[in-house]
N, C-alpha and C positions, 0 to 999 in steps of 0.2 A: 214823762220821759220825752225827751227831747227827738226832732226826725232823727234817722239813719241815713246817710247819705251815701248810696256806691258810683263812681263815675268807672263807665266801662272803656277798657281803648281797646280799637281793634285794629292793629296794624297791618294794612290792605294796602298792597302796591298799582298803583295806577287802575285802579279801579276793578282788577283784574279777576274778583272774585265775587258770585251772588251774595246777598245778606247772610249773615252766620246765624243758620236755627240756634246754635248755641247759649248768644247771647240775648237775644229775643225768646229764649224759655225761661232763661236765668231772669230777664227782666219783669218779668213776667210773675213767677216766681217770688220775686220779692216784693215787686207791687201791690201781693194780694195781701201780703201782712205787714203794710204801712210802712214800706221802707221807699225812699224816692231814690228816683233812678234817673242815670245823667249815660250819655254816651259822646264818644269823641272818636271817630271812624277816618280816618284818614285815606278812605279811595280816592278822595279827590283831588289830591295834593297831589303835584308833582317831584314825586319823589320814589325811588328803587332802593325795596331792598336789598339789592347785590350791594349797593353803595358801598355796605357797612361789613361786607360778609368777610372783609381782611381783616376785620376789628374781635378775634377770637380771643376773647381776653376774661381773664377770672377777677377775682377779688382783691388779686396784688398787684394787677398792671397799674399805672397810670395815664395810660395811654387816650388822647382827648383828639375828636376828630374835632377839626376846625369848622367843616361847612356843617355839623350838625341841624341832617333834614332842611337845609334853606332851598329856596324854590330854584332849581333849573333853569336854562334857559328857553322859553316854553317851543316843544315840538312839534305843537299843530297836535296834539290826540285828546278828544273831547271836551273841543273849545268851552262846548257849552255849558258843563260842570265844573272845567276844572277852576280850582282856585291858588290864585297865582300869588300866596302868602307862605309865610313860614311856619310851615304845621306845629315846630316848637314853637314860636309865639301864641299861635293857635292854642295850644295845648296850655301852656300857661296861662294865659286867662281865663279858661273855664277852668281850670281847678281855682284860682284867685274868688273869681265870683259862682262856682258851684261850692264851696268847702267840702271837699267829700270828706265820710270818716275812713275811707276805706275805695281806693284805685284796684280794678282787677282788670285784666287783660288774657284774653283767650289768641293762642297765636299755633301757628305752624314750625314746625324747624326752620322753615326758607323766613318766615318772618321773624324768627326769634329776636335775633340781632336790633333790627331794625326796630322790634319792641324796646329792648333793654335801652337803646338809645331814648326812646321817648320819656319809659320811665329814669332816666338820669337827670332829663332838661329839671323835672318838677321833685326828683330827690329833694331840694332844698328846704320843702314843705312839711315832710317827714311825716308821711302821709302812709301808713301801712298798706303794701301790695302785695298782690297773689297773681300768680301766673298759672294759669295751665291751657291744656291741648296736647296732643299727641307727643310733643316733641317731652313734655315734662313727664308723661308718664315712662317716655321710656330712653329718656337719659335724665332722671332727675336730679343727679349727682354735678351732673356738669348744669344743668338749669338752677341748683338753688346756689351755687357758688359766683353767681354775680349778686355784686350789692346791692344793685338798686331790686332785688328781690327779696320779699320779707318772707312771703311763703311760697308753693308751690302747689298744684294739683295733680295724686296721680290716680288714674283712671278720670271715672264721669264726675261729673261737678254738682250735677241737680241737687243731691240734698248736702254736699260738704257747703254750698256758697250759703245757703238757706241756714244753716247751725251757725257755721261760723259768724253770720252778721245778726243773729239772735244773738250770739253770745257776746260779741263785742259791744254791740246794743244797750246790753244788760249788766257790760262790766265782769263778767265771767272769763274764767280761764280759756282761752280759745285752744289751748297749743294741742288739747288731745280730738281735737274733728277729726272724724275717721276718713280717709283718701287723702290730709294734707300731711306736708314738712314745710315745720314750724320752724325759724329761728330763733331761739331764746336764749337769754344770758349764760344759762348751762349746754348751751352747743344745738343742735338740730334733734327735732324731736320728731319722728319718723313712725307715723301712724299706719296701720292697716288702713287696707283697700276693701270697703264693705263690699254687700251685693248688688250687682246691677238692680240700675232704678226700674222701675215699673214703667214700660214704656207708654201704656195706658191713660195711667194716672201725671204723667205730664203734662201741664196744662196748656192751653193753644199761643201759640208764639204770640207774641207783644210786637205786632210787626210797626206799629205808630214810634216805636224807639229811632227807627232809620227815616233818612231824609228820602223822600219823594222820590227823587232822582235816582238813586240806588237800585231800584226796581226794574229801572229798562234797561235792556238786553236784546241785541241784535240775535235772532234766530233762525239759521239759511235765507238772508233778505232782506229781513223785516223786523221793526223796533218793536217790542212786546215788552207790558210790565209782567212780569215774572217774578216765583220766589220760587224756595226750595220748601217741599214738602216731603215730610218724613214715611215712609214706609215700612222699612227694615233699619235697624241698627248695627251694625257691623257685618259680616259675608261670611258664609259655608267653606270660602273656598282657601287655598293655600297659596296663592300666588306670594314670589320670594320677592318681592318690589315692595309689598304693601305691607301696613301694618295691620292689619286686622287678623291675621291670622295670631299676631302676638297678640292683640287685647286677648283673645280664645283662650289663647294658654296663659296669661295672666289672671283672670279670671277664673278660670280652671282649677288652676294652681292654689288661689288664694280664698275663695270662696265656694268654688267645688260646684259654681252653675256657669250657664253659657251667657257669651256676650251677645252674642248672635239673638236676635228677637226680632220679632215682627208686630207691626202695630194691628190692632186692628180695624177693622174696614171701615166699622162707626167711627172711628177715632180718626181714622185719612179721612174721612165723609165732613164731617163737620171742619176742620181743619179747611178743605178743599172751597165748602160753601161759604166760611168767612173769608176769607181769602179773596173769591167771586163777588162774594154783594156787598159786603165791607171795605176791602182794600180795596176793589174795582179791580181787582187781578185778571190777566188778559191771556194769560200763558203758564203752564205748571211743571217746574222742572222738577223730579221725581228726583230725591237725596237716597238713593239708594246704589249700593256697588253693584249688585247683581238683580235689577228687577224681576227678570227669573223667575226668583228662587221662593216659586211659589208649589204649591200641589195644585193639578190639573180644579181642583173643585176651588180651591182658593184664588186660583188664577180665574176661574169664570164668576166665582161670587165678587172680584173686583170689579171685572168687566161691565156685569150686570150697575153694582154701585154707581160705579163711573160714565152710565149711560146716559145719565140726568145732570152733570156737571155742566157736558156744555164746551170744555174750555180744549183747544189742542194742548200735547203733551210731550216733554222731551224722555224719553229713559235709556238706560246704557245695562246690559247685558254679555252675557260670553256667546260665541258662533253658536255652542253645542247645545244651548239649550232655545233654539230656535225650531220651531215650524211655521208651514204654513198656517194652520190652524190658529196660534197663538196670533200671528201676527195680522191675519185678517180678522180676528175678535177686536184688537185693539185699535188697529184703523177705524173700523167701525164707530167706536167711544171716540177716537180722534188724536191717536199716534202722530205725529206729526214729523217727527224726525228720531234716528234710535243709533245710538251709537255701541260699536262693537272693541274688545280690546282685544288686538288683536297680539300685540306686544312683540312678537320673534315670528318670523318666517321658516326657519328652521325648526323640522320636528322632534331629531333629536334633541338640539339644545333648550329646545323651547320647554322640552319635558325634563331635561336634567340640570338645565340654570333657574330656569323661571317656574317649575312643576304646572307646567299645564300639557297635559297628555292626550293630546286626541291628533287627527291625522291632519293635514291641508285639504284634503280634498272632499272631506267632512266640513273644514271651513270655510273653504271656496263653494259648494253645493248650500250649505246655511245663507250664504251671502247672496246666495240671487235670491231667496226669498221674498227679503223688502222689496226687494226691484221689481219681483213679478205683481207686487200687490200696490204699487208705484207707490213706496213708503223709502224717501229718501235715507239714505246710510253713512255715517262715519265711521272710520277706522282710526281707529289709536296706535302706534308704534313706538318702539323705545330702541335704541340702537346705544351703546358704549356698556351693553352687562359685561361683566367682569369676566374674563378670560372670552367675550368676544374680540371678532376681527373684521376687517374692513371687507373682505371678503364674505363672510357669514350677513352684514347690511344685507348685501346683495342678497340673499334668500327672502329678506321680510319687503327689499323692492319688489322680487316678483311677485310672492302673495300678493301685493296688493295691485300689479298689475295685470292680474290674474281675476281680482275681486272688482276689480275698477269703483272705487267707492265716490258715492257726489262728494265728501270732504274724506281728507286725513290728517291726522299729527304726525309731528316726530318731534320727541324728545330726548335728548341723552341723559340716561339716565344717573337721576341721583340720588346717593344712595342711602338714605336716611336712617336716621336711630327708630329701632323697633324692626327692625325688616331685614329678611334673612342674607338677602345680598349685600347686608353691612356688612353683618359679621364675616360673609366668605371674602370682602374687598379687603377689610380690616385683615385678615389671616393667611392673605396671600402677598400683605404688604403693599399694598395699592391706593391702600386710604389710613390718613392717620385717624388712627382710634380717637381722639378727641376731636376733631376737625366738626363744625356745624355747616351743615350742606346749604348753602343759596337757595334762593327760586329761579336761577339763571338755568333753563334748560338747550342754552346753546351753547353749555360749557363743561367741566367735569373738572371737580378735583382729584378725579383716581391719576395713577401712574402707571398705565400699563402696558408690558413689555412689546405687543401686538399687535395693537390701536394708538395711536398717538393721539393727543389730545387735539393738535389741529388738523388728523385724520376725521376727530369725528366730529370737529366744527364742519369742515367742509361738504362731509355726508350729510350732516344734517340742512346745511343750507340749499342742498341741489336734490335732497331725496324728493320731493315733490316733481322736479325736471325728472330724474331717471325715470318714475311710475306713470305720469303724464306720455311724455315726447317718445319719438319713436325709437325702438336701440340705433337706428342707425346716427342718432345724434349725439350718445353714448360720450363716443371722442370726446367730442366738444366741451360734454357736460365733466369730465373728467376733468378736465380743463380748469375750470369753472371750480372746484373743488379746492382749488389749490390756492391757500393763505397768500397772494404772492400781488405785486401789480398788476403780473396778466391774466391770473386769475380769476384777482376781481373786475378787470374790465371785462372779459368772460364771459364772470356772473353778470355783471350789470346789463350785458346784452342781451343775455339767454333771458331774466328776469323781464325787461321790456316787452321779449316775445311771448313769454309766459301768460304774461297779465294779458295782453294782447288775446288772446288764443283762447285763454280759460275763463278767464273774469268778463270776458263782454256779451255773457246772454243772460236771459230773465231769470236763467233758474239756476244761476251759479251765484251764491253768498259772495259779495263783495265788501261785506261789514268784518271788523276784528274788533269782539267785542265796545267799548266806548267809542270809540272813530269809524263812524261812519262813510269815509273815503279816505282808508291808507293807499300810501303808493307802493309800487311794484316791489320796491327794494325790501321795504317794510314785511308785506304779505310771503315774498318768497323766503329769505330769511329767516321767517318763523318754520320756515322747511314743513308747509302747511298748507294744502287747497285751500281748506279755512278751517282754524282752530279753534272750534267755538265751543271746548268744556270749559266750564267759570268754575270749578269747582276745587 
């Protein structure tokens, strides 16, 4: 029997994202039963997916962008990786000199597009492909209706990729693997979603798949090689932004167990120590939504684990499930930075758009925690939900001028397939129900009546000034706000004094991700102290 050949693509905009455990399990995965494995990662290209995100097109358009993916004109962000070619030629010649029998591509919704493009360059090949990732499990109707898609993944992939290139392998019928939709001469043939994998029995990521480079990541400061390590799979909680609350009820639904699992501790352990003595890993970022969402005894039997690692550690949790206690255990193993979501400033809204129910002053009192145990904090915030208002920003500025956090985000939010705030954008008229949402988080395709769209570009680019500067600059920054000539000469001032102010001491992150020296325009724009989730 002749090799198996799968080339993986992973369509990564500007670097912007840590290595995907996904496809280094998958490679992994197939490596152990003599299938060879090819990958084609495109972080390092200059090139954006927004590019392509007006390119909303099915099976009958013929609509053909002309600068498909060719390189930019380079912008100065991580000189030292990037590669200044055309990721379609790129990509054409490894499939020319890999043969694969079989292209699969795991991607985001913000990446979709920007996927479909790549696989169109090497359509010519006719080369069978599958796609999945969140976006296919939960719009997989609109995912398997572009062409250059032969199949599709919905839910997890671990054991549908493993049958499916057994059976292709083998010359076997493929079309019935249980989590894909298959195209076949007699129309799509649309499989059941088995039971979540064993998260145990997953084998240790195939991290030699990725290039070298991939690994380092700026963290408050300082370059660190880093990967993401698996903890928990999916989240307890409800948040209306996210989709894990629908894996829950998809799984629920369809196989009657939970998505929600946690690894365990031997299994993070070993995982953690190849990582360290193998890859030389320097830094470990915790792939988990809610680090949390542990039991007090399982929270200290990691502790203990992780005593002996050695390595600092980045994790991201909710306010409420903070104390002191927790968070002095973990410093101890070597916490190192811990990020909060804190998403709405508003309590009502926060508990009736977003379903997170707890008080501010519960999360203001949570937030000096790290600070007492001098364990740096980010905050995360989302500003454009759906029946907010420009006014309503204002409540998530003062929480966090109230939290004063060493870094924050702000993104507008977008409202993605699988997650609850689709459906109320969709049903309020705000969002066209087929519309595929970008990775552009300083933008929004909603329409709605209360927030204008270049209301909440302007909030987003000065919310860092209002939580920073004093109200008395307030005016100014309001200013500043405003899409207009004066506004942006404004911004461009306020933004000088910003970086000026905030960015010139030792313990303030002046890295954005890959570029380790953006300028003012750049850093405030992202309407971000420093924006350092890769995830």
């Amino acid at each position: 029997m002749s090799t198996f050949r799968v080339l993986f693509i992973y369509p990564n905009q500007r670097a912007e994202s840590l290595v995907p455990p996904a496809i280094a399990i998958f490679s992994k995965l197939l490596k152990q039963r003599g299938i060879e494995v090819a990958l084609f990662d495109t972080s390092f290209y200059d090139i954006d997916a927004d590019d392509y995100s007006d390119i909303q097109r099915g099976p009958s358009s013929e609509q053909i962008v002309s600068k498909l993916l060719l390189t930019r004109p380079y912008e100065s962000r991580a000189d030292s990786f990037r590669k200044h070619r055309s990721a379609v030629d790129d990509l054409v010649a490894k499939v020319e000199s890999f043969s694969p029998n079989l292209i699969a591509v795991t991607t985001t919704e913000s990446t979709f597009l920007l996927a479909v493009h790549l696989l169109r360059s090497v359509r010519y090949a006719k080369i069978p492909t599958i796609v999945g990732g969140v976006f296919c499990t939960f719009a997989p109707e609109r995912a398997i209706g572009f062409d250059e898609i032969d199949m599709i993944c919905v839910g997890e992939g671990e054991n549908a990729i493993v049958d499916l290139c057994e059976r292709m392998q083998s010359g076997k019928d493929y079309s019935t693997v249980t989590n894909l939709w298959v195209k076949t001469r007699n129309g799509i043939v649309k499989n059941s979603v088995t039971y979540p994998v064993d998260v145990d029995a997953v084998p240790m990521p195939d991290w030699q798949i990725f290039e070298d480079a991939r690994f380092y990541r700026p963290m408050y400061g300082k370059i660190y090689k880093m990967a993401p390590i698996e903890t928990h799979r999916g989240c307890p909680y409800t948040c209306t932004f996210c989709n894990s609350p629908s894996q829950n009820a998809l799984y629920a639904e369809t196989t009657g167990s939970s998505f929600f699992r946690k690894r365990s501790l031997e299994k993070v352990y070993e995982d953690l120590i190849y990582f360290r003595d193998e890859v030389k890993g320097e830094y470990v970022y915790f792939w988990a939504d809610t680090f949390f969402a542990y039991s007090a005894k399982e929270f200290d039997a990691f502790c203990e684990m992780y005593s002996s690692v050695k390595l600092p550690f980045w994790c991201q949790t909710r306010p409420e499930t903070v104390t002191h206690e927790r968070i002095k255990k973990l410093k101890d193993v070597g916490l190192h930075l811990i990020a909060f979501g804190m998403e709405h400033g508003n309590e009502r809204f926060r508990a009736e758009v977003v379903d997170r129910r707890y008080k501010n002053s519960l999360a203001i009192d949570a937030l000096k925690i790290p600070r007492d145990h001098g364990i740096p904090f980010s905050v995360n915030n989302i500003i454009g939900f759906p029946d907010e208002t420009r006014e309503l920003s204002f409540d998530t500025i003062e929480i966090n001028r109230a939290m004063n956090p060493d870094q924050m985000s702000c993104s507008i939010l977008q409202p993605y397939f699988g997650t609850a705030l689709r459906r109320r954008a969709v049903s309020r008229g705000y969002l066209n129900p087929d519309v595929i949402c970008p990775a552009n988080s300083d933008d929004t395709l909603m329409t709605m009546p209360f927030y204008t769209r270049e209301e909440m570009k302007g909030m987003r680019r000065t919310f860092a000034m209002y939580v920073k500067f004093p109200k008395s600059r307030w005016s100014e920054i309001s200013i500043a706000e405003k899409l207009t000539p004066e506004g942006d000469a404004k911004w461009e001032q306020l933004a000088t004094e910003f970086q000026a102010t905030f960015f010139a001491t030792p313990n303030t992150d002046i890295t954005r991700q890959g570029n380790p020296q953006p300028d003012a325009s750049t850093r405030i724009r992202e309407g971000a102290v420093s924006q350092h989730k890769m995830s």
